[in-house]
C-alpha positions as CSV (number, residue, x, y, z in Angstrom):
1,X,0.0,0.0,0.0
2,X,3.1,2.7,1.0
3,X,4.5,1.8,-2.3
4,X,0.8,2.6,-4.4
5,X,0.6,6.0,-2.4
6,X,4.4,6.8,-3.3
7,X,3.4,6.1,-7.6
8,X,0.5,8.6,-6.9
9,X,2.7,11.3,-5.4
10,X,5.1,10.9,-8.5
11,X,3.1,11.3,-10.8
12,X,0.8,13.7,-9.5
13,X,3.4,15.8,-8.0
14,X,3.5,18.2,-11.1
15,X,0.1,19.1,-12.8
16,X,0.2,22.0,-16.2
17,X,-1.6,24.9,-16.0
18,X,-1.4,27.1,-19.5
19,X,2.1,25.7,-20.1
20,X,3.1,26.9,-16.6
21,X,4.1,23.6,-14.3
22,X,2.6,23.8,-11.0
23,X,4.3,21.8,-8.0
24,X,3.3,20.7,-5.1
25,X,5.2,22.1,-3.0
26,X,4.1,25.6,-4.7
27,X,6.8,25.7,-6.8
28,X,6.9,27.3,-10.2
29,X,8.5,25.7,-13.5
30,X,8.2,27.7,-16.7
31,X,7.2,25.0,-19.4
32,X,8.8,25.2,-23.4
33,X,8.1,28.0,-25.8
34,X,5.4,26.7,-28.9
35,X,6.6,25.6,-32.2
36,X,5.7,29.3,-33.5
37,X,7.3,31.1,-30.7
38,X,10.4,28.9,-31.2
39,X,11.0,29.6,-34.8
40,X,10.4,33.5,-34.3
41,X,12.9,33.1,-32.0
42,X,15.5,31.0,-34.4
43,X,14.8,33.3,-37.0
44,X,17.5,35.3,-38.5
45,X,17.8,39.4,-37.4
46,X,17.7,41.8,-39.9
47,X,21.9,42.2,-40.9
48,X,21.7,46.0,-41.7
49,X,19.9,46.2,-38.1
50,X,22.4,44.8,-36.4
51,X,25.6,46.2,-38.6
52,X,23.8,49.5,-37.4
53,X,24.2,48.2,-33.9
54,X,27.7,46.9,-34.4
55,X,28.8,50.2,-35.5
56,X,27.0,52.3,-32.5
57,X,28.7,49.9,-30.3
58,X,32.1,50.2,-31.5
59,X,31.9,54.2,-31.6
60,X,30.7,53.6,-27.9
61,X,33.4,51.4,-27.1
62,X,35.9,53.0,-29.2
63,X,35.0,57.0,-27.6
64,X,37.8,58.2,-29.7
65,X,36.9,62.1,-30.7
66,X,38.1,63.9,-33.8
67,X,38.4,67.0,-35.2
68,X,36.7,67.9,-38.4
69,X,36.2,70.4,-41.2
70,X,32.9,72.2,-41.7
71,X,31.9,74.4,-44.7
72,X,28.7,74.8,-46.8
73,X,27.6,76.3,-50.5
74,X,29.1,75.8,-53.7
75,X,32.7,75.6,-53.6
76,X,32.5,74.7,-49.3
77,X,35.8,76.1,-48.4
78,X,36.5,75.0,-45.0
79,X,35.8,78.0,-42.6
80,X,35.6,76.8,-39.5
81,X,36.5,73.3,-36.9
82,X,34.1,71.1,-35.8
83,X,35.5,69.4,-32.5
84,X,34.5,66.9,-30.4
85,X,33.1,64.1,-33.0
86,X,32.3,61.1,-33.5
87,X,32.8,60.9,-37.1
88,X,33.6,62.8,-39.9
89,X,31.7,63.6,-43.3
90,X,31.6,65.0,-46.6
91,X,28.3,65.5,-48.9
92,X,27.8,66.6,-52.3
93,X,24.4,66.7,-54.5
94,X,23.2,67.6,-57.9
95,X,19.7,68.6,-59.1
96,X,18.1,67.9,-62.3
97,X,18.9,70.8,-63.6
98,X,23.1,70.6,-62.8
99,X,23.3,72.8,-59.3
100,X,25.8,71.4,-57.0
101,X,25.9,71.6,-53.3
102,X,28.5,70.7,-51.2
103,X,28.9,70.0,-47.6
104,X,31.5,69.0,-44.7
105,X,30.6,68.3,-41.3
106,X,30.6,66.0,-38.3
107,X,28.5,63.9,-36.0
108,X,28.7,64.3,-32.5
109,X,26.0,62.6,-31.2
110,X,26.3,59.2,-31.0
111,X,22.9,57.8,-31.6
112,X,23.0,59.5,-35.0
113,X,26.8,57.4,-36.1
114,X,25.2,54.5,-37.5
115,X,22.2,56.7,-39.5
116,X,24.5,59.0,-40.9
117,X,26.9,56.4,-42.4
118,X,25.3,52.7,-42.4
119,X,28.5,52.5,-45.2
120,X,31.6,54.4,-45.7
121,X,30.4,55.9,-49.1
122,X,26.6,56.3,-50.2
123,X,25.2,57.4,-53.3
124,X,21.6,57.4,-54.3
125,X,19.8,59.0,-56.9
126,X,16.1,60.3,-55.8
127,X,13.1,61.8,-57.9
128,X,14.8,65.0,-59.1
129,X,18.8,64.7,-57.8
130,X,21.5,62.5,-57.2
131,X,23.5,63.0,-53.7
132,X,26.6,60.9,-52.3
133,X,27.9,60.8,-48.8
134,X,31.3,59.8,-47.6
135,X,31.5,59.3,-43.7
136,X,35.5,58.7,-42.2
137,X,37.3,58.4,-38.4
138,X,40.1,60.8,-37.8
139,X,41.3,64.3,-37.9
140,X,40.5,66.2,-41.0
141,X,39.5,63.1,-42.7
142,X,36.5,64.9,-44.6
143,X,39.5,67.3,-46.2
144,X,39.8,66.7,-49.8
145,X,37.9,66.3,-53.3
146,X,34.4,64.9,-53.3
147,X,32.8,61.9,-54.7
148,X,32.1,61.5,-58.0
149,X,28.0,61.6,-59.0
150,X,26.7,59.8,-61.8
151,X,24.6,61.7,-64.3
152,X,20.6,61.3,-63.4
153,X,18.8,59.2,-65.2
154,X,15.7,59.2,-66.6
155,X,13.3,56.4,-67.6
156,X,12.2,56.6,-71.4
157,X,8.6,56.5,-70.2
158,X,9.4,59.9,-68.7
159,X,11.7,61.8,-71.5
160,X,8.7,60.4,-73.9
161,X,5.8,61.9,-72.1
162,X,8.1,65.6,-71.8
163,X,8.5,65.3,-75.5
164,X,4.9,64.6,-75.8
165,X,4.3,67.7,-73.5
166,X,6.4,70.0,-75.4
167,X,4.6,69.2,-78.4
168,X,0.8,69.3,-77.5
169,X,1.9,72.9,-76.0
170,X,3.5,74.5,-79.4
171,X,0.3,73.3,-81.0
172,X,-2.1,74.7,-78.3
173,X,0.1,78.1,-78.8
174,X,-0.3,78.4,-82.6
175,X,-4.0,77.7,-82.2
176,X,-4.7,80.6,-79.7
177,X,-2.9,82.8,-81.9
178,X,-4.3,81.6,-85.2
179,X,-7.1,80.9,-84.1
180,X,-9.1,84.5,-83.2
181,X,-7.2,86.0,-86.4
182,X,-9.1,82.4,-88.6
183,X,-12.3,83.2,-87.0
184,X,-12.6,87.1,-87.9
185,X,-11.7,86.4,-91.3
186,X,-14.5,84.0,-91.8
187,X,-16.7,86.4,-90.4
188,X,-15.8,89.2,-92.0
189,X,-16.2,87.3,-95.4
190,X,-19.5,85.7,-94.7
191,X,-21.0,89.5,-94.0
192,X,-19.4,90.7,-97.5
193,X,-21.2,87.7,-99.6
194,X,-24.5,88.4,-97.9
195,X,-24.2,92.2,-98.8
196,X,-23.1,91.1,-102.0
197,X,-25.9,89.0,-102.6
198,X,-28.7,91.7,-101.4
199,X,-27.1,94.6,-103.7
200,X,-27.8,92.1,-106.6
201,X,-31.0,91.2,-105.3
202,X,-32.0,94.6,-105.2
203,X,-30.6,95.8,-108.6
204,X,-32.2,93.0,-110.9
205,X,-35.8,93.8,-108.9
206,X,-35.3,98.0,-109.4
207,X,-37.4,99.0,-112.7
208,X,-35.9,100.4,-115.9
209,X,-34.8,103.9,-116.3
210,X,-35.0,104.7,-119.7
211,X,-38.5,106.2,-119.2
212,X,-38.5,107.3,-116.1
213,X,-39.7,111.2,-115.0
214,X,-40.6,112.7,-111.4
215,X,-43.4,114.4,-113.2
216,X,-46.9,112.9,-114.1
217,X,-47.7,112.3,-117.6
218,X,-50.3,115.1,-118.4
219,X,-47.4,117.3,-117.3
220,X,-44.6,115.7,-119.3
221,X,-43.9,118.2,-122.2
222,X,-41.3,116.6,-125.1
223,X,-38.8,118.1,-126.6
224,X,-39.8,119.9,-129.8
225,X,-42.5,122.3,-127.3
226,X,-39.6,122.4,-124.8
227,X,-37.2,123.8,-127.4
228,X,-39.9,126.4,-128.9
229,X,-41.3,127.7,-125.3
230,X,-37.4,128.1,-124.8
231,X,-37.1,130.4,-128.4
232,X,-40.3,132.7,-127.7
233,X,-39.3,134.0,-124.1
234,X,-35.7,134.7,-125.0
């Protein structure tokens, strides 16, 4: 019978409660993760996530501070130091339209090291420009000629519908200039023809002029007793 109740206590000694193990004696054993949670948790991290983090960890570790040139506008002529950094950089851009920036500065905050420069050198080429960044540790390390940019390119899809453009707009001007001037001739030479055609009208329906005399006829006298009247009173 002792050795009954002792089989009992074994295997009843532990009883699971939503994958939490319950002694007992009160005691608390954390069961195993689920087949999902397991594979979320085998599953690769993200590499530029953790390069970031490598690289904020080293500058951390590292600590080392540098001194670094800093100038803006066209031709960025160093004016002044920038002290106290993390890392140095240099940036240059290009619109579409061929203006250059350039840039030298510094980080000196260390959450923004791995953001600035994920990679020694950047370049990428947005909507309407093309911009390059070149990030370095040391003294003056931004000091020198900047990276080269590649020209910006544009899909075919786009140069064909700014050709397209160009074209529907020289033909939208000539057509509000020759237009109005188009219209008023046609106007003006539909009004002659219908003048025209009413002074014809009115001539062939006008009667004949051969006989024609203001006076009534008991009162038109003819030429012979015009010409003698005229004899006796001079």
């Amino acid at each position: 019978m002792s050795n009954y109740f002792l089989l009992v206590e074994k295997l009843f000694s532990k009883r699971k409660i939503d994958g939490v193990y319950w002694g007992c004696n009160g005691s608390i054993d954390i069961g195993g993760l689920s087949e999902e949670e397991e594979s979320i948790d085998q599953a690769s991290p993200d590499p530029l996530h953790q390069r970031l983090l490598k690289e904020q960890a080293n500058a951390i570790n590292n600590h080392k501070k540098y001194k670094c040139l800093s100038c803006d506008g066209p031709n960025c002529t160093p004016s002044y130091l920038c002290q106290g950094a993390y890392q140095c950089w240099k940036y240059i851009e290009r619109d579409k339209d061929g203006n250059i920036r350039k840039s030298r500065g510094c980080t000196t905050n260390l959450d923004h090291v791995p953001f600035f420069c994920s990679n020694e050198e950047t370049m990428v080429q947005a909507k309407e420009k093309v911009f390059a960044i070149r990030c370095c540790h040391g003294d003056f390390c931004n000091n020198g000629s900047f990276p080269e940019l590649e020209p910006i390119k544009f899909s075919d899809t786009k140069v064909k519908m700014g050709e397209d453009d160009s074209a529907s707009y020289v033909w939208r001007l000539i057509v509000a200039v020759i237009g109005p001037v188009v219209g008023v001739v046609l106007v003006a030479t539909i009004v002659l023809l219908l003048l025209r055609r009413n002074h014809i009208k009115r001539l062939n329906s006008s009667p004949p002029h051969t006989s024609y005399s203001a006076l009534p006829d008991d009162m038109r006298i003819s030429a012979p007793v015009d010409t003698t009247l005229r004899a006796c009173i001079n």
